[in-house]
TIKOL-498541 format. One record per atom (N, C-alpha, C): x, y, z negated. Coordinates in steps of 0.001 Angstrom, whole numbers, padded with zeros to 6 digits, always signed. Layout:
N
XYZ ...
//
This chain:
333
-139247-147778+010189 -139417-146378+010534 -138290-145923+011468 -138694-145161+012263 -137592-144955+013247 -137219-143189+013293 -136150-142841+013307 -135668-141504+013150 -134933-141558+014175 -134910-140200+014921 -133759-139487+015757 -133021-138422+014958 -131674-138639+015487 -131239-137382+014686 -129538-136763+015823 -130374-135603+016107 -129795-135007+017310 -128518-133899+017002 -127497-133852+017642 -126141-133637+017241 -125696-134428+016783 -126030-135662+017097 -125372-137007+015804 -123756-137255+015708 -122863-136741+016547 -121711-136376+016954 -120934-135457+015739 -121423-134395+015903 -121219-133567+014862 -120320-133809+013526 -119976-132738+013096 -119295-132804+011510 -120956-133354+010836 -121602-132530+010272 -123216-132951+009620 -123629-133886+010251 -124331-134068+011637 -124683-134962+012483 -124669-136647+011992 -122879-136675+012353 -122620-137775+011600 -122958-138600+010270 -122981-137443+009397 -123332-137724+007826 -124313-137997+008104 -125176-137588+008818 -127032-137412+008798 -127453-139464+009088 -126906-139725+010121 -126485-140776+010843 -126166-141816+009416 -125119-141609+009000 -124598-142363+007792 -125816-142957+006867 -126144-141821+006355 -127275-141362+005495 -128484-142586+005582 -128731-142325+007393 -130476-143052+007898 -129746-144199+007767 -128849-144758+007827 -128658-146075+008146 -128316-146679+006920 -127948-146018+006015 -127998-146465+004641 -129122-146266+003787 -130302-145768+004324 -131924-145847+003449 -132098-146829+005090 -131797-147427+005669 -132711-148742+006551 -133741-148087+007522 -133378-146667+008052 -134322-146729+009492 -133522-147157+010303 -134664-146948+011450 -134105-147486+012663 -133704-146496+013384 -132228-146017+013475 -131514-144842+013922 -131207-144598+015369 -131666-143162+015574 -131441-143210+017180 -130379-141796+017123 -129092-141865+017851 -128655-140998+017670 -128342-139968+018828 -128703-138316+018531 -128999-138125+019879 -127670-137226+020553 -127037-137657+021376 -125528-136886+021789 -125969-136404+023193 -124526-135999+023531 -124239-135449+025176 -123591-136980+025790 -123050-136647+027131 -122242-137611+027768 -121283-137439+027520 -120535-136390+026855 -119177-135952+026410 -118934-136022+024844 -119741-136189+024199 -119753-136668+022660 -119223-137555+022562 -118105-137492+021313 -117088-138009+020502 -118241-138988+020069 -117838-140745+019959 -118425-141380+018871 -117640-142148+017518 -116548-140842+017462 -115784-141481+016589 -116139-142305+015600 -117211-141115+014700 -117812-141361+013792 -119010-142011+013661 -119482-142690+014983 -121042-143265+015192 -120441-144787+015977 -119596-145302+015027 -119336-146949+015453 -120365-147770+014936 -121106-147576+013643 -121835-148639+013485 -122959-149291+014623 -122628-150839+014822 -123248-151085+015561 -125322-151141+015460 -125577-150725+014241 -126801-150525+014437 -127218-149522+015131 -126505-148571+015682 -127416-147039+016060 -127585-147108+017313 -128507-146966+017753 -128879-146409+019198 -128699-144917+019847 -128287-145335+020882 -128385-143757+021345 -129306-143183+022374 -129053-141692+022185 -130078-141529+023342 -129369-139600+023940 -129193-139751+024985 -128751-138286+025587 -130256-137151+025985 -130123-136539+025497 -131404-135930+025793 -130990-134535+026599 -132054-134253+027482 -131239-132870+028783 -132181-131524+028078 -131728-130942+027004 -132525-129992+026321 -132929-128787+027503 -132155-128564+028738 -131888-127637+029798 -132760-127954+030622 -133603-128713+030681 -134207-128888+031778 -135819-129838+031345 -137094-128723+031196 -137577-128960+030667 -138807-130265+031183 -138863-129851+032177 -139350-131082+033109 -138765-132218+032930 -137830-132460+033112 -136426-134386+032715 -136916-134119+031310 -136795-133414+030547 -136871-133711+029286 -138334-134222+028714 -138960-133601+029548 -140706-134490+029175 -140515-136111+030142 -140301-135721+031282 -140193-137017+031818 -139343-137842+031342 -138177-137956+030146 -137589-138843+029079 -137997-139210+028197 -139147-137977+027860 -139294-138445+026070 -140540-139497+027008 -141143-139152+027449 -142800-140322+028040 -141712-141527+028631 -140812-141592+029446 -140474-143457+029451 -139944-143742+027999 -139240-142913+026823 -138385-143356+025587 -140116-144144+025062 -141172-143330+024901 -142579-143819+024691 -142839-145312+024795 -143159-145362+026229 -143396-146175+026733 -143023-147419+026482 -141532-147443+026396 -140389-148422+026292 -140443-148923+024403 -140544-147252+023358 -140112-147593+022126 -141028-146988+021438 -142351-146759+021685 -142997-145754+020880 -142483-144625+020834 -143063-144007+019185 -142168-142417+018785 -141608-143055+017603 -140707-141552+017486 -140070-141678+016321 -140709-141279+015074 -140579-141831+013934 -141654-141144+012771 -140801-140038+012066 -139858-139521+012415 -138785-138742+012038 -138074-137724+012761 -137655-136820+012533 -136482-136233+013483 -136017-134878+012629 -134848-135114+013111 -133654-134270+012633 -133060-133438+013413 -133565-132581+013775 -132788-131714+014728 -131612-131045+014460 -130675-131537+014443 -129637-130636+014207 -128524-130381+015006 -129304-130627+016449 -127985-130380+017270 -128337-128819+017673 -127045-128152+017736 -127070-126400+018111 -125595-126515+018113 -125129-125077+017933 -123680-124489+018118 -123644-123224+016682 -122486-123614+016443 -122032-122157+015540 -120885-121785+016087 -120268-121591+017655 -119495-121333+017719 -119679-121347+019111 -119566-119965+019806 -119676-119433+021339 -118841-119027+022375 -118293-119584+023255 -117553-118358+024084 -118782-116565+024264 -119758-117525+024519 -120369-116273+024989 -121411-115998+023988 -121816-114860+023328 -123095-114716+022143 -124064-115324+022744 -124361-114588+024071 -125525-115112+024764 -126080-116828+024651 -125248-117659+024264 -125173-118962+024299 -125851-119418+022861 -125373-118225+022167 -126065-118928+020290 -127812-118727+021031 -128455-118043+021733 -129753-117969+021838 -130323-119073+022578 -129063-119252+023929 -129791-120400+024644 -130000-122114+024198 -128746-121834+023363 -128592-123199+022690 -129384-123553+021471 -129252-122428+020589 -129472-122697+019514 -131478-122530+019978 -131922-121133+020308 -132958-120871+020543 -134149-121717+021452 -133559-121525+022863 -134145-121905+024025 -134008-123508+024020 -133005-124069+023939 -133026-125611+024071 -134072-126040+022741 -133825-125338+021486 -134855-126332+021020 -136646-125936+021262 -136766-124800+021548 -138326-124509+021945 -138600-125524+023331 -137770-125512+024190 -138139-126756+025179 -138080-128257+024117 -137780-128384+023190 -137513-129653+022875 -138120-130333+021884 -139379-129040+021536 -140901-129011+020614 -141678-128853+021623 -142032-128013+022386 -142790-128314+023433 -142951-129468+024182 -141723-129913+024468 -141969-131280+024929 -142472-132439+024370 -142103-132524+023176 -142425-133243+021797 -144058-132877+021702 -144714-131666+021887 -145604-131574+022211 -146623-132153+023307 -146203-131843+024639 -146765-131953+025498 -146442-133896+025979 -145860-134530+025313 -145840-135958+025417 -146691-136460+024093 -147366-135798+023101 -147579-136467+022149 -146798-136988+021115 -145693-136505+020990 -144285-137333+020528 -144253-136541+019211 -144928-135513+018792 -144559-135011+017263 -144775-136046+016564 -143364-135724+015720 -143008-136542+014664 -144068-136446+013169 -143973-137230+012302 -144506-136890+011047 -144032-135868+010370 -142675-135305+010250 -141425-134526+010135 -140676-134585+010778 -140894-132875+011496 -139574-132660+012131 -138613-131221+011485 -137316-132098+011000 -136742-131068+010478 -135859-130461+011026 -135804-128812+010797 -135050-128591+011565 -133610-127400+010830 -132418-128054+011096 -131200-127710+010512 -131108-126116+011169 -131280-125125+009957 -131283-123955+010164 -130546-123844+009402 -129966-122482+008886 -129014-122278+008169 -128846-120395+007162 -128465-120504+006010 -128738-119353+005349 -128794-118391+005904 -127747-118181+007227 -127383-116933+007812 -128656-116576+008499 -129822-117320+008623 -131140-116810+009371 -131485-115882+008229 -131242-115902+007039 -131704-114837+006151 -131019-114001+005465 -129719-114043+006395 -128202-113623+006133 -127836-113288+004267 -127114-112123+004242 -126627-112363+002516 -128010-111419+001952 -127174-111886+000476 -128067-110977-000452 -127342-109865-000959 -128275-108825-001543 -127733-107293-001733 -126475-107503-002777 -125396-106285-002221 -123985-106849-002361 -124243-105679-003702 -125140-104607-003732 -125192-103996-004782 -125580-104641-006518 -126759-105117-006091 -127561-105905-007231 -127090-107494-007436 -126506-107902-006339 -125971-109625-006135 -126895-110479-006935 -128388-109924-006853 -129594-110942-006696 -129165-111939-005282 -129692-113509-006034 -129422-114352-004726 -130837-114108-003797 -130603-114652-002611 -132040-114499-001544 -132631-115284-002134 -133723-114810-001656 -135112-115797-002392 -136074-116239-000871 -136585-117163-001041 -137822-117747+000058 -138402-116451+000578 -138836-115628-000357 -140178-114552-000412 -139335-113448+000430 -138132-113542+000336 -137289-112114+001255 -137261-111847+002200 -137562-110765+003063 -137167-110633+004398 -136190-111003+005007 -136277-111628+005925 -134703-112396+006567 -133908-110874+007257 -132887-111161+006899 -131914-109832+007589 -130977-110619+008476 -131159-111461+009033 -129730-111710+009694 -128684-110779+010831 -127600-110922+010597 -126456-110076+011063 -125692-110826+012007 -125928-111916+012407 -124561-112191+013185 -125933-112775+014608 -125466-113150+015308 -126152-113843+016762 -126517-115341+016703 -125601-116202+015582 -125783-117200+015037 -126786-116988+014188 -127279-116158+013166 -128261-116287+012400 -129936-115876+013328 -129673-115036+014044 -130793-114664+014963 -131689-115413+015553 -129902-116337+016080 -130857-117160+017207 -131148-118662+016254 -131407-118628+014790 -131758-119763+013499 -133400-119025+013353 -133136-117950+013329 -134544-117311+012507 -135465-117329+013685 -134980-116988+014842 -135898-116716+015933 -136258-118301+016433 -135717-119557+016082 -136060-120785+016509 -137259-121390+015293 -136938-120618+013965 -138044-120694+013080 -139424-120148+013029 -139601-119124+013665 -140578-118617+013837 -141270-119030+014796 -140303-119400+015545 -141427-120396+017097 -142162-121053+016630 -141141-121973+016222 -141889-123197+015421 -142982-123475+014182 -142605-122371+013672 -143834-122258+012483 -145289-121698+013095 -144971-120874+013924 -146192-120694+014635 -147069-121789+015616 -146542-123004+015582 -147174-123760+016331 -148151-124421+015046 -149086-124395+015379 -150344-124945+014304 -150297-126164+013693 -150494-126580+012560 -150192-127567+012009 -148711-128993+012572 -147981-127715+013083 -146647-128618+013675 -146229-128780+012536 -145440-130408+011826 -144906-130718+010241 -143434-130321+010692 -143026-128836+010511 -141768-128723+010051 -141013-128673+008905 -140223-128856+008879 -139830-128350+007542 -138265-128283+007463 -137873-126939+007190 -136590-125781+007543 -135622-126187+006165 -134303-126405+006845 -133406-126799+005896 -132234-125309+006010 -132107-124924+004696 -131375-123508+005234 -129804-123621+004143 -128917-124682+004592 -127475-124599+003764 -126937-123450+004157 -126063-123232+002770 -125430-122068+002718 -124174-123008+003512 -122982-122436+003225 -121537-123217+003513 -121304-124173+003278 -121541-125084+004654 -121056-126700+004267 -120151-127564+004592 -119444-127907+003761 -118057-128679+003862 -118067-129908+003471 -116622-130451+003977 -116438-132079+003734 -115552-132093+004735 -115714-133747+004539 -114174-134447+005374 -114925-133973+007085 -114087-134088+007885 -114307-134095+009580 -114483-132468+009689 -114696-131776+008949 -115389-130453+008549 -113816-129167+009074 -114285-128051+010118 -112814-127944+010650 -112462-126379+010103 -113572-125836+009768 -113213-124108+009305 -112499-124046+007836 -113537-124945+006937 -113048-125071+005760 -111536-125207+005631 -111265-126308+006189 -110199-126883+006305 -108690-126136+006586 -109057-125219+007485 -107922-124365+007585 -107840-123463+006593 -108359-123143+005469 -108120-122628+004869 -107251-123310+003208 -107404-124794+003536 -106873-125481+002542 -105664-125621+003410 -105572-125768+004443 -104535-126082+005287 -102900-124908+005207 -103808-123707+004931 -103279-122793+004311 -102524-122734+003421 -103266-123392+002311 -102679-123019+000762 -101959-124363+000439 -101935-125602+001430 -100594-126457+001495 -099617-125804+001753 -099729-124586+002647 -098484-124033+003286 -097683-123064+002354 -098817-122740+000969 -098344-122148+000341 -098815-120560+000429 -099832-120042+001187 -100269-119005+001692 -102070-119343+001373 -102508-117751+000530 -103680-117503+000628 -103600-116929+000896 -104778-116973+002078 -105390-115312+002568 -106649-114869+001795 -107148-113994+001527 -108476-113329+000794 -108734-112354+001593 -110107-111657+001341 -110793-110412+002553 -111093-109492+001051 -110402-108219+001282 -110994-107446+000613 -110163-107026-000599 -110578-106313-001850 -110025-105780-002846 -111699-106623-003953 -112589-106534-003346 -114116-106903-004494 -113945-108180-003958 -114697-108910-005838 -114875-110132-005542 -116144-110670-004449 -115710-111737-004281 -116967-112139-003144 -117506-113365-003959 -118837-113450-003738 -119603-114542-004974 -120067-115233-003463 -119585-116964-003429 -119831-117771-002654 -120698-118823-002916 -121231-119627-001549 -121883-120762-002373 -121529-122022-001329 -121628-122778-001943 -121265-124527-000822 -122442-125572-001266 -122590-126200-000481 -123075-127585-000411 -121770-128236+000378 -121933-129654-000398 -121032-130931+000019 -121927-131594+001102 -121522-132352+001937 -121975-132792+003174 -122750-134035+002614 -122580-134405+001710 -123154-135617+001564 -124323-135220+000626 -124163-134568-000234 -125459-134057-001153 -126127-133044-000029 -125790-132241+000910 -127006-131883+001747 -127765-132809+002404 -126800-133917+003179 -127952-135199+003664 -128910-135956+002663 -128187-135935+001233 -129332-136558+000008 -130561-135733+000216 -130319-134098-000267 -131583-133091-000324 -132540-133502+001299 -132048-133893+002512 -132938-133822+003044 -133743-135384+003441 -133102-136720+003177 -134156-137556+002977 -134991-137486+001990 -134514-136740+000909 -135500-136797-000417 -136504-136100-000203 -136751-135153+000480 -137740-133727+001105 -138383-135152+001942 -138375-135620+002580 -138300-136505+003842 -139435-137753+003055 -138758-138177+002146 -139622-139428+001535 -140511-138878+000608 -140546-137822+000107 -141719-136993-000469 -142559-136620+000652 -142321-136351+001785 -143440-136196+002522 -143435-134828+002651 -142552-133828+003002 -142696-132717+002439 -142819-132337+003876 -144007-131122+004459 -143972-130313+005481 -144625-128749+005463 -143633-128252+006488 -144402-126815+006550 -144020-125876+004954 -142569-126279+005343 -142021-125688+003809 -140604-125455+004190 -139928-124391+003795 -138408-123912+003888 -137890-124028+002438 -136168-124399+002729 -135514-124487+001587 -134040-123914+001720 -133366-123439+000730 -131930-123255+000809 -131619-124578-000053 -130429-124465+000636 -129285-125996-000205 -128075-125333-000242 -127932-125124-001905 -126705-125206-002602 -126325-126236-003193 -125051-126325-004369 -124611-127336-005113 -125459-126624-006160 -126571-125769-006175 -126349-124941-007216 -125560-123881-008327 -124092-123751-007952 -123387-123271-008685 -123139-122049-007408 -122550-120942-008615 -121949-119365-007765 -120709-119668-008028 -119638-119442-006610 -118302-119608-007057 -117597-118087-006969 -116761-117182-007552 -115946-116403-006882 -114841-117055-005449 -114519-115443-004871 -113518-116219-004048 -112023-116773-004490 -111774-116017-005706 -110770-116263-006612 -110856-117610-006712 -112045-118426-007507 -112224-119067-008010 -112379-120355-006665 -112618-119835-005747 -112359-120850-004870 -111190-121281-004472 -110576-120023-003960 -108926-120169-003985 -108604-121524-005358 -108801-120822-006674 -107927-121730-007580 -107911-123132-007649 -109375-123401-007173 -109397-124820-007205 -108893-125693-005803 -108496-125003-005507 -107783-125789-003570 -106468-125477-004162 -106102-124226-005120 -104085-124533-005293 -104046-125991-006374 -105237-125762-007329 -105165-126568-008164 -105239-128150-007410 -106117-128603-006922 -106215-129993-006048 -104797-130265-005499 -104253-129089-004342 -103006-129426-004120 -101965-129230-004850 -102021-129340-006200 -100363-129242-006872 -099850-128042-006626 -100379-127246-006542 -099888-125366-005912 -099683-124529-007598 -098534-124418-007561 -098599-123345-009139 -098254-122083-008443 -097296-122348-007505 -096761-120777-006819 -097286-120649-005256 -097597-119126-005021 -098430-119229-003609 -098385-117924-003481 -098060-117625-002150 -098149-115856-001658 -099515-115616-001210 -100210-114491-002003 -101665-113957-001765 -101661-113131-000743 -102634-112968+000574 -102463-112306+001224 -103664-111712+001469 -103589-110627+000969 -105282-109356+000855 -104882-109178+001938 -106376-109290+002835 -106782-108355+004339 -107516-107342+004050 -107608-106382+004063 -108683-104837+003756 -109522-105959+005085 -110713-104905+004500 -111624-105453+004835 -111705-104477+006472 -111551-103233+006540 -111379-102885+008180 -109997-103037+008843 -109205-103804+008215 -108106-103937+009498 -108531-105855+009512 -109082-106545+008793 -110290-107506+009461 -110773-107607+010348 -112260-105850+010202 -112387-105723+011441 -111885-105431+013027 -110620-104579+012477 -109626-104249+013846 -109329-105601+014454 -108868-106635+013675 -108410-107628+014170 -109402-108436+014951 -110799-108791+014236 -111276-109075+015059 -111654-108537+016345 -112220-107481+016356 -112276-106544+017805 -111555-106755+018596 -110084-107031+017756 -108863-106766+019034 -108722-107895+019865 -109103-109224+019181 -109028-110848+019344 -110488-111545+020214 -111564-110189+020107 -112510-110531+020704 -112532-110051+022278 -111483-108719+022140 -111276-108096+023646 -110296-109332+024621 -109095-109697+023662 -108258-110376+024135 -108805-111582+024630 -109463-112131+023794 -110122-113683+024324 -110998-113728+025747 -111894-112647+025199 -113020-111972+026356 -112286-112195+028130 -111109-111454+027861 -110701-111629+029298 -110872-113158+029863 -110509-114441+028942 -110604-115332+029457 -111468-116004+029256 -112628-115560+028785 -114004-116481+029045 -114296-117052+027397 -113403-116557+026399 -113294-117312+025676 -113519-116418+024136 -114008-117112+023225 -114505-116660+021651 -112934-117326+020529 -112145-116253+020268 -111441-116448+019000 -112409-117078+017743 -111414-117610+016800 -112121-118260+015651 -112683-117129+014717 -111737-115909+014717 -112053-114841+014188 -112211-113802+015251 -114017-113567+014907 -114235-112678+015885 -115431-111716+015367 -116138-110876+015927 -116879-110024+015615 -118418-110752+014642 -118463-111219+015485 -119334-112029+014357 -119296-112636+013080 -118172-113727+013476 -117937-114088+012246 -117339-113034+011281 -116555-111788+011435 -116595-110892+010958 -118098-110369+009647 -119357-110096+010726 -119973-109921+009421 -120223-110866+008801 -119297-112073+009010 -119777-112832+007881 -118985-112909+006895 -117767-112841+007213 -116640-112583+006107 -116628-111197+004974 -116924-110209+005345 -116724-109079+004853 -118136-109032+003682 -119187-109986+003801 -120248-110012+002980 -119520-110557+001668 -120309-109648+000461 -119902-110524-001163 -120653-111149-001597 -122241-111315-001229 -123090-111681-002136 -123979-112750-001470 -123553-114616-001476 -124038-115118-000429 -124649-116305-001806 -125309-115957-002627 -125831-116214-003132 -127472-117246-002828 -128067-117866-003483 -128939-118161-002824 -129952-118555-003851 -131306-118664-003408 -132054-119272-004684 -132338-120882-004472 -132293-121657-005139 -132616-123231-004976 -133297-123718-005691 -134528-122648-006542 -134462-123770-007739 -135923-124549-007016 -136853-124158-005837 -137583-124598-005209 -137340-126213-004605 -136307-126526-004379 -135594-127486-003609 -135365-128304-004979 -134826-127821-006118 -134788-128658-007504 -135865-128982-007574 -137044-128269-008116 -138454-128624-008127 -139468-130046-007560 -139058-129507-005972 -139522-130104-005494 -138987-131415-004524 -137351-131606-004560 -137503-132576-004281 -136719-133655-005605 -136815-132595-006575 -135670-133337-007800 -134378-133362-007554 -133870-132222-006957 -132358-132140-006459 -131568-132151-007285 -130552-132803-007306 -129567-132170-008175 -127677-132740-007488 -127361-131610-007371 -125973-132252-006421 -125024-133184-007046 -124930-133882-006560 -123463-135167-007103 -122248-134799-006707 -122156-133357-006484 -120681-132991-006513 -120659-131211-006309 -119709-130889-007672 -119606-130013-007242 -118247-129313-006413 -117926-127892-006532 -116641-127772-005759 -115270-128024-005914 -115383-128603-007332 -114124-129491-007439 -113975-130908-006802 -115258-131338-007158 -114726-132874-006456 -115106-133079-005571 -115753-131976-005022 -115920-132438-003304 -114754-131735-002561 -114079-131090-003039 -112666-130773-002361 -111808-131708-002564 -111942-132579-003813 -111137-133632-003904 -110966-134518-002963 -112152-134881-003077 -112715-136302-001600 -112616-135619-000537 -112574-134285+000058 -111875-134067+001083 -110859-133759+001871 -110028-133392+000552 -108670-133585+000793 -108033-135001+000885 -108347-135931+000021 -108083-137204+000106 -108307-137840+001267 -109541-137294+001933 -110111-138087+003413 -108657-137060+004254 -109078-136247+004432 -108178-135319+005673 -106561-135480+005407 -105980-135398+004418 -104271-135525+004346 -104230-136919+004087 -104866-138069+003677 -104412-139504+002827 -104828-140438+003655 -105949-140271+003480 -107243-141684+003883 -107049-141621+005328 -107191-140354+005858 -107312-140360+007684 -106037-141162+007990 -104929-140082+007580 -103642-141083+008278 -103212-142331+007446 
//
């Protein structure tokens, strides 16, 4: 069986990659010309650069890839961006490149048996911070940031194409080793410094990088299409409670807490988004990611994904912070 799996570069990407080549397809991995293959040494994988920008080359690639290798019985779409100089870019990238890149898949004959496609909670942004019911399948998607927009608006394309086999993978916060946002925040509390947003608790949720790639071959070898899912570990963490277990992993008994109110957050970002702006460029903390920080209730429902593909995570947020601290401070160097 042969799978593509696009962003293969990537923090996820990679795992995804790991994953196919350890259930025995025949892996094609899909990068840029400027993609890192740090993490894509095994010599089984193939690659393949695909020009999502240009929709003409991109049909005229996938019909010689044909020709030359058949199709793929698989695909993983998960190449996009969560991170912009320009907003405008979460639409073209995230949005526009992949509707050329089903269409084409279309118009060559090339749909897959499953094609999944790596969307993410924020297409149905949080749940009510009043009631801190988690989102459910059945909810109206609210998304708030330009990153979630341009997730929901690439879902709806796609579901509207008639018996196209998609099937929508929607992780909440996902971490692990290679993984770079998380990270600074453990990076932090080596230093001896937490930061927190706010005075109210915030109820979080994670998936581990490696139990999200489990949930989606298992969806995958069930045969599952034309169906959406959230991926948690299943568990609600506080932010407290997240904090404790990153002082706890690192040997931290003493640590300076540092509350941000939640609008001099926003000042900051504004101020970091004007400043960057001049030079073409998106701070790490910026208006967007803003509404994503200041949300409490990112809750989610999973028990659909238990159900149906028999999920159940092999790690929760203790020991997958373990194994990633061990990879990032020990194992790397």
């Amino acid at each position: 069986m042969k799978i593509l799996i696009t962003g293969a570069s990537g923090f996820i990407g990679s795992f995804l990659v790991e994953k196919s080549l350890e259930q025995g397809f025949e892996t094609y991995a899909g990068i840029r010309s400027s993609s890192s293959k740090k993490y894509l040494a095994d010599d089984r994988i193939k690659f393949i650069e695909i020009n999502y920008a240009d929709t003409e080359k991109l049909i005229s690639q996938l019909n010689e890839f044909k020709q030359q290798n058949g199709v793929w019985d698989y695909i993983v779409h998960n190449a996009g961006v969560t991170k912009c100089d320009k907003k405008s870019d979460f639409d073209r990238i995230n949005f526009v490149f992949t509707k050329n890149f089903v269409e084409a898949l279309c118009e060559t004959n090339m749909i897959p048996k499953i094609f999944v496609y790596m969307s993410s909670l924020s297409a149905w942004g949080a749940g009510n911070k009043k009631t801190l019911e988690p989102v459910k399948l059945n909810d109206q998607p609210k998304p708030n940031t330009a990153y979630g927009k341009s997730k929901i608006k690439s879902e709806n394309f796609i579901a509207n194409i008639p018996d196209f086999p998609y099937l929508f993978i929607r992780p909440t916060g996902v971490y692990g080793p290679r993984e770079k946002d998380y990270l600074a925040f453990v990076k932090s509390v080596k230093k001896n410094i937490v930061p927190s947003i706010g005075f109210k608790p915030q109820y979080l949720t994670f998936i581990y990088v490696k139990d999200l790639t489990k949930a989606i071959f298992s969806l995958i070898e069930k045969h599952i299409v034309r169906k959406s899912y959230f991926v948690s570990d299943g568990n609600v963490y506080t932010s407290k409670e997240y904090a404790n277990t990153v002082k706890k992993l690192l040997g931290k008994k003493i640590t300076i807490k540092i509350c941000i109110p939640v609008f001099i957050l926003k000042i900051i970002c504004l101020l970091l988004d004007t400043v960057y702006g001049w030079f073409g460029k998106s701070p790490t903390l910026n208006s967007d990611k803003y509404k994503i920080l200041k949300e409490r209730n990112w809750k989610c429902e999973i028990q659909p994904l238990q159900t149906d593909a028999n999920f159940s995570a092999d790690y929760d947020l203790m020991s997958g912070i373990k194994e990633t601290i061990e990879f990032e401070f020990y194992k790397k160097n």
